[in-house]
C-alpha positions as CSV (number, residue, x, y, z in Angstrom):
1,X,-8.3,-8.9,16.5
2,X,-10.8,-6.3,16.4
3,X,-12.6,-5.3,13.3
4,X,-12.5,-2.1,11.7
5,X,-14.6,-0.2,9.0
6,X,-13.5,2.5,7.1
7,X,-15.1,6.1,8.5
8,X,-16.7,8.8,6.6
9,X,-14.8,11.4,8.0
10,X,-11.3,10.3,7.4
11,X,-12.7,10.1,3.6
12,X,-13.8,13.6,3.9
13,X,-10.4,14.5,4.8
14,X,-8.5,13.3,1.6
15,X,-11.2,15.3,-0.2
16,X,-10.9,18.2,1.5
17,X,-7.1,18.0,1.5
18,X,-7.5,18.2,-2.4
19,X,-6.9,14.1,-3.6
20,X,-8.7,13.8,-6.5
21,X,-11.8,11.3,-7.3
22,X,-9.6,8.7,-8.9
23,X,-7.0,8.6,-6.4
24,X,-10.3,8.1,-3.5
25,X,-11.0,5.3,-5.1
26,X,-7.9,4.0,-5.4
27,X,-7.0,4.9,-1.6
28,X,-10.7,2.9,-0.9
29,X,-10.1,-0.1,-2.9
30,X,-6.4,-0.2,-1.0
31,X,-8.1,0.0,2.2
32,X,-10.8,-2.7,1.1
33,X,-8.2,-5.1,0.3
34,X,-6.1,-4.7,3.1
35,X,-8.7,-5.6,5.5
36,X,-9.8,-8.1,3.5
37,X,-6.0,-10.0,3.3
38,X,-6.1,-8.9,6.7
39,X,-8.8,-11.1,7.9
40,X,-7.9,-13.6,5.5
41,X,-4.6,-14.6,7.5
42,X,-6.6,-15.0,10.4
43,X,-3.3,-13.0,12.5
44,X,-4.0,-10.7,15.0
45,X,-3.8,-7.7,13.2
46,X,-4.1,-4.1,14.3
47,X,-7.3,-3.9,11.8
48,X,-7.7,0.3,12.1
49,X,-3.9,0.8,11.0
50,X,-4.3,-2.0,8.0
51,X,-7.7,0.1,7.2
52,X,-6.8,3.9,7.9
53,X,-2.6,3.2,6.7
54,X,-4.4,2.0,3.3
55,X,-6.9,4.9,2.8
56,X,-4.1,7.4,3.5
57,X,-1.1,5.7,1.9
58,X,-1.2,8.3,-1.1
59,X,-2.5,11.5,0.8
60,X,1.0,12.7,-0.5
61,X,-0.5,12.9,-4.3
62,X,-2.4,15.8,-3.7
63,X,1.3,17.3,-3.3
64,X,3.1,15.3,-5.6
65,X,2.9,13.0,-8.0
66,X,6.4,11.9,-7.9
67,X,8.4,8.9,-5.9
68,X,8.6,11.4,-3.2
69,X,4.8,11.9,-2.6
70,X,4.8,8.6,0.5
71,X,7.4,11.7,1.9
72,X,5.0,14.4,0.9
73,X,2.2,12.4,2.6
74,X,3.9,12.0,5.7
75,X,4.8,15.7,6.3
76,X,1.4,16.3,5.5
77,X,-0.1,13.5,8.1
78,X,1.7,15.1,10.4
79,X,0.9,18.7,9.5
80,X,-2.9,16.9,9.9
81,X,-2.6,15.1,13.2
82,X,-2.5,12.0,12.5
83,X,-1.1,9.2,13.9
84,X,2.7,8.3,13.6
85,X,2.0,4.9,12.3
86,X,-0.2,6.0,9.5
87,X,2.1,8.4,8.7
88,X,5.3,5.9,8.6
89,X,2.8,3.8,6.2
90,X,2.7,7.0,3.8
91,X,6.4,7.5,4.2
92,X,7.3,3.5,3.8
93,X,4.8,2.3,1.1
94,X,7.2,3.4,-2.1
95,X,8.2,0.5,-4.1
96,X,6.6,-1.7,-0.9
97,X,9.6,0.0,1.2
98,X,13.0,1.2,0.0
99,X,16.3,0.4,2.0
100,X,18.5,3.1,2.4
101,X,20.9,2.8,-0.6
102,X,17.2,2.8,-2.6
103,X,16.5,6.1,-1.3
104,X,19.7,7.9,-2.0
105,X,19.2,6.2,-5.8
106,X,15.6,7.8,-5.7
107,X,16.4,11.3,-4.3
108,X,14.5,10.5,-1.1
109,X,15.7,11.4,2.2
110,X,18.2,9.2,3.3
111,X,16.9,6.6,5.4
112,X,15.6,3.1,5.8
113,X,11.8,2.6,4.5
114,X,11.6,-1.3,4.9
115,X,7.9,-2.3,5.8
116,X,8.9,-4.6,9.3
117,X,5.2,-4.6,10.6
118,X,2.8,-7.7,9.1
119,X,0.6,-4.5,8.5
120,X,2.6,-2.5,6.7
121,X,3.3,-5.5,4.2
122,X,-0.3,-5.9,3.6
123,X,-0.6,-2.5,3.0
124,X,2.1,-2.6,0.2
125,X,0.8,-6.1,-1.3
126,X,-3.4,-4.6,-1.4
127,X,-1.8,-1.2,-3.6
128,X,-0.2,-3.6,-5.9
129,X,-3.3,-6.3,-6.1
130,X,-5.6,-3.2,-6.6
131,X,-3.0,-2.1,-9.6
132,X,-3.2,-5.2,-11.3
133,X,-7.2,-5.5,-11.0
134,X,-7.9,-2.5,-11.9
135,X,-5.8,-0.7,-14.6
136,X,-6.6,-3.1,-17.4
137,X,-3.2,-4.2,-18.1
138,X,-3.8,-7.9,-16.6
139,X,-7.1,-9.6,-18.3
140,X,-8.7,-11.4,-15.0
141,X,-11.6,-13.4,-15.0
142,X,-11.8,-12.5,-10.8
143,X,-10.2,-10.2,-8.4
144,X,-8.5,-13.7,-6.8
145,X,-6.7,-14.2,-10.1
146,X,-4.7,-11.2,-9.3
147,X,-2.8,-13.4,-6.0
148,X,-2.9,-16.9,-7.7
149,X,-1.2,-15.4,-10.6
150,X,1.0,-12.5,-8.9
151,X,4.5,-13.6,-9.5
152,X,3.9,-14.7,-13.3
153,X,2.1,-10.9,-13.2
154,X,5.2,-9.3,-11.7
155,X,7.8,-10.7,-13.9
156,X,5.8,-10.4,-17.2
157,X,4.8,-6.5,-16.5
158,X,7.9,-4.1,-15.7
159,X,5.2,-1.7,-14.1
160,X,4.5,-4.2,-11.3
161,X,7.7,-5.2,-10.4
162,X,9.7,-2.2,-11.4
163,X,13.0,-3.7,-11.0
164,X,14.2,-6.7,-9.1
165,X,14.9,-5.8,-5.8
166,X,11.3,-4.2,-6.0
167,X,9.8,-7.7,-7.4
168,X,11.7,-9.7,-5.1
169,X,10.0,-7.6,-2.5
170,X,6.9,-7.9,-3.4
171,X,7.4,-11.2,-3.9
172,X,8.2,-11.9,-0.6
173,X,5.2,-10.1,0.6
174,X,3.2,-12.0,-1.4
175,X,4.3,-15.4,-0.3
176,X,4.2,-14.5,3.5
177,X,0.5,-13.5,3.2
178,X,-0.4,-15.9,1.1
179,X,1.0,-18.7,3.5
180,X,-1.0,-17.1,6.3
181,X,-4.0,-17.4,4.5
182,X,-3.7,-20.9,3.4
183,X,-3.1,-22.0,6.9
């Protein structure tokens, strides 16, 4: 596994593509934790797609600001040049990765988003942490809180777990990661 830090100029690209200030540091604080969980599991990881598939993941909100901006995001990646795996992340991430009867329900193109890479379900499970610790909804005394307390988190708040084939999912992302890192 070789380490990866975030670059400047993939930062100046969501800024001059238009993401707003709030949705940076969102898209940062994604990335941040998904290296972090990353490392944390001790796996070996492909640690510039955890780190660049969680600084772009919502490049599709300076298009939309819909379910359909992971699609959005995608077209645009592509539009960009960047690479097809960082690309499927923007697609995949909705709802930590829609199957295909999800999508038709949603109005999204009809196809299967479901995150298979270890990557791709870090991705997913560092958007919701950074959710939790930082929209004020969940009173945490650490940013650790946030995992030791996820599934109580997701079944108590209908924003976090949506539905339940969204909480189930996330649950299960939760408790691979999480048995990774205890290893």
């Amino acid at each position: 596994m070789t380490d990866y830090t975030l670059e400047e100029a993939d930062i100046d690209l969501l800024r001059s593509e238009g993401m707003t200030e709030d949705d940076l540091e969102h898209s940062i604080l994604v990335a941040e934790k998904s290296l972090d969980l990353a490392r944390r599991t001790g796996a070996d990881l492909d640690m510039e797609f955890v780190g660049r598939g969680g600084l772009f993941h919502d490049l599709g909100k300076t298009v939309s600001r819909e379910i359909d901006h992971g699609y959005c995001g995608a077209q645009r990646g592509a539009e960009l040049g960047l690479p097809e795996e960082i690309n499927g992340m923007m697609e995949k991430h909705i709802r930590g990765g829609v199957t295909e009867p999800e999508a038709i329900d949603f109005g999204l193109p009809v196809k299967d988003y479901t995150l298979r890479r270890l990557e791709e379900k870090i991705i997913a499970y560092a958007d919701r942490l950074v959710d939790i610790i930082h929209e004020d909804l969940v009173e945490l005394d650490n940013e650790l809180e946030a995992e030791t307390r996820f599934e109580a988190i997701l079944n108590d708040i209908a924003k976090y777990g949506n539905n339940d084939i969204t909480r189930t999912r996330y649950l299960s992302y939760h408790n691979e990661i999480q048995k990774l890192i205890a290893k």
